[in-house]
C-alpha positions in Angstrom: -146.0 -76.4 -144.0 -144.3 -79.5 -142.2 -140.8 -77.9 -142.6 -142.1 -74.9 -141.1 -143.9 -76.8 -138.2 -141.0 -78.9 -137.7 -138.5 -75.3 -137.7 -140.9 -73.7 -134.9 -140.7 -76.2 -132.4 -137.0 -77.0 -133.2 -136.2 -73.2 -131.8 -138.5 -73.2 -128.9 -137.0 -76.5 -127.5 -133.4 -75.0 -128.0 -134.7 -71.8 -126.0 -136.1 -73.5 -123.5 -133.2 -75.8 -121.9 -131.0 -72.6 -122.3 -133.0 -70.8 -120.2 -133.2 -72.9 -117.8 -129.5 -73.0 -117.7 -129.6 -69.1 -117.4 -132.0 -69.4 -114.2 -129.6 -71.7 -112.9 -126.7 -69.7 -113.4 -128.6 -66.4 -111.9 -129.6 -68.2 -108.9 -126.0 -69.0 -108.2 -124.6 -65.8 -108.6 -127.1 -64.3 -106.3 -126.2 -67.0 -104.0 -122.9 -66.3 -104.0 -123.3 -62.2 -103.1 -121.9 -61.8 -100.4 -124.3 -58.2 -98.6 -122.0 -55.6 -96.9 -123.1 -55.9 -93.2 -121.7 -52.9 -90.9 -122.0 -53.0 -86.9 -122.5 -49.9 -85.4 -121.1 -48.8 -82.1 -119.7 -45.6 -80.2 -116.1 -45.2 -79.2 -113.8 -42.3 -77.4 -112.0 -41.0 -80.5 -108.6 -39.5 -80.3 -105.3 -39.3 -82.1 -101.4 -40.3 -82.2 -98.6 -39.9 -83.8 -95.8 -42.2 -85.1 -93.2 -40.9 -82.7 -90.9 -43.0 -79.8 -92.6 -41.4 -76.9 -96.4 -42.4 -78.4 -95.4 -45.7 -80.3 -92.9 -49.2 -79.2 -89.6 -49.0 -80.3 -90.2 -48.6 -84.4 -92.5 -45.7 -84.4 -93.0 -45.9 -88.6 -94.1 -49.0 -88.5 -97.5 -50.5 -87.4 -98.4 -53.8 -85.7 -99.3 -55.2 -89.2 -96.2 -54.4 -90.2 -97.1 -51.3 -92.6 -94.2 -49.0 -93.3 -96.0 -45.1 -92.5 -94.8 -43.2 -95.3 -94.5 -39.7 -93.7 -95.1 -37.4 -96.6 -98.3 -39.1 -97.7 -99.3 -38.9 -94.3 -98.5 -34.7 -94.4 -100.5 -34.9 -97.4 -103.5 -37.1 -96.1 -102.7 -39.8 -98.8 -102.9 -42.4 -95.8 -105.8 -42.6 -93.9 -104.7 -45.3 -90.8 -106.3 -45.7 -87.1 -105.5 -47.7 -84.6 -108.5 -49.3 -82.4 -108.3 -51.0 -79.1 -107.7 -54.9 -78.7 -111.2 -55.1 -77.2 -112.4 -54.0 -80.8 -110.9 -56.5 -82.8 -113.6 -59.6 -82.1 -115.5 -57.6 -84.8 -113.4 -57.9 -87.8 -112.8 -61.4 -89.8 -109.5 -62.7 -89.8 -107.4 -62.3 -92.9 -109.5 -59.3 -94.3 -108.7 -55.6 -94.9 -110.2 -53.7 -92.0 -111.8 -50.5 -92.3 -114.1 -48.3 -90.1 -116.2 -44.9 -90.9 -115.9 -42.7 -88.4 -118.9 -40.3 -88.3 -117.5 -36.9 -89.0 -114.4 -38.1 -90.3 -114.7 -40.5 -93.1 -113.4 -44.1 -93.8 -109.9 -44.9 -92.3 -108.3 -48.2 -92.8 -107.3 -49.9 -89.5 -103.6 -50.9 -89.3 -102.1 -51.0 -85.8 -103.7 -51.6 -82.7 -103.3 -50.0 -79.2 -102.2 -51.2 -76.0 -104.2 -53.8 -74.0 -105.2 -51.5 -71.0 -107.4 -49.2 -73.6 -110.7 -50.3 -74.4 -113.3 -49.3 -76.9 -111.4 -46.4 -78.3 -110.2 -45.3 -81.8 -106.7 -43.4 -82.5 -106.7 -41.8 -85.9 -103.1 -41.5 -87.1 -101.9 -38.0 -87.7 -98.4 -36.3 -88.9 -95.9 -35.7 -86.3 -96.0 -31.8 -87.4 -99.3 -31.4 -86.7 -100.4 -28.9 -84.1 -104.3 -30.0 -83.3 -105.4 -33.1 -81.5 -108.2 -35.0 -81.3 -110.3 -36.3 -78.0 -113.9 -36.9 -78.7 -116.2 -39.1 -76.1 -119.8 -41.0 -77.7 -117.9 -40.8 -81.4 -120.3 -43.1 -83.9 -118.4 -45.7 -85.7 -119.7 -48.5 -88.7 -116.9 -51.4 -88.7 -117.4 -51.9 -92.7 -117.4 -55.6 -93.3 
């Protein structure tokens, strides 16, 4: 009866420190979670291409210094925007950037416009393509 006595409380006092190591270890992790925040705001959404007349100098290649692969871009592979300088306060520093764009889905933000623009959104588009885009009030979530 003593062995068995002796057996019981031998297992309950090797449960009960590892436990306590497990709530430790769970109370960490949660700790460490980082929550998703978005910030919400409303922008004048409208378009550009990668061409001379629209860009600097080096029209493929955005102020990150992203090479814009043109047939993925025909084929909506790439999914790039440029926002205005005015914008960028809202992003952390050495993070991918990316935005949902109410109507139009999550684009990545690579390049950023010219300092005289402010609080607006350019999504980038092929060179080929015919329709354009120039919408006022556009919802936007700045996914952090």
């Amino acid at each position: 009866m003593r062995k068995y006595i002796l057996i019981i409380l031998l297992s309950i006092s090797a449960c009960i420190p590892h436990s306590h190591r497990h709530i430790k270890k769970v109370i960490k992790q949660r700790q460490h979670v980082s929550v998703k925040k978005e910030i919400t705001t409303h922008i004048l959404l409208t378009c550009y291409q990668p061409i001379i007349s629209q860009c600097d100098g080096d029209p493929l290649t955005t102020s990150d210094g992203s090479k814009i692969n043109l047939s993925h871009l025909r084929r909506n592979k790439i999914r790039w925007c440029a926002i205005s300088q005015d914008l960028l306060y809202l992003f952390p520093k050495g993070k991918k950037r990316h935005i949902w764009i109410e109507g139009y889905g999550i684009y990545e933000v690579r390049d950023v416009m010219n300092r005289r623009l402010k609080h607006r959104v350019d999504l980038l588009i092929h060179p080929k393509t015919i329709f354009r885009i120039k919408k006022d009030n556009v919802k936007i979530k700045i996914i952090l």
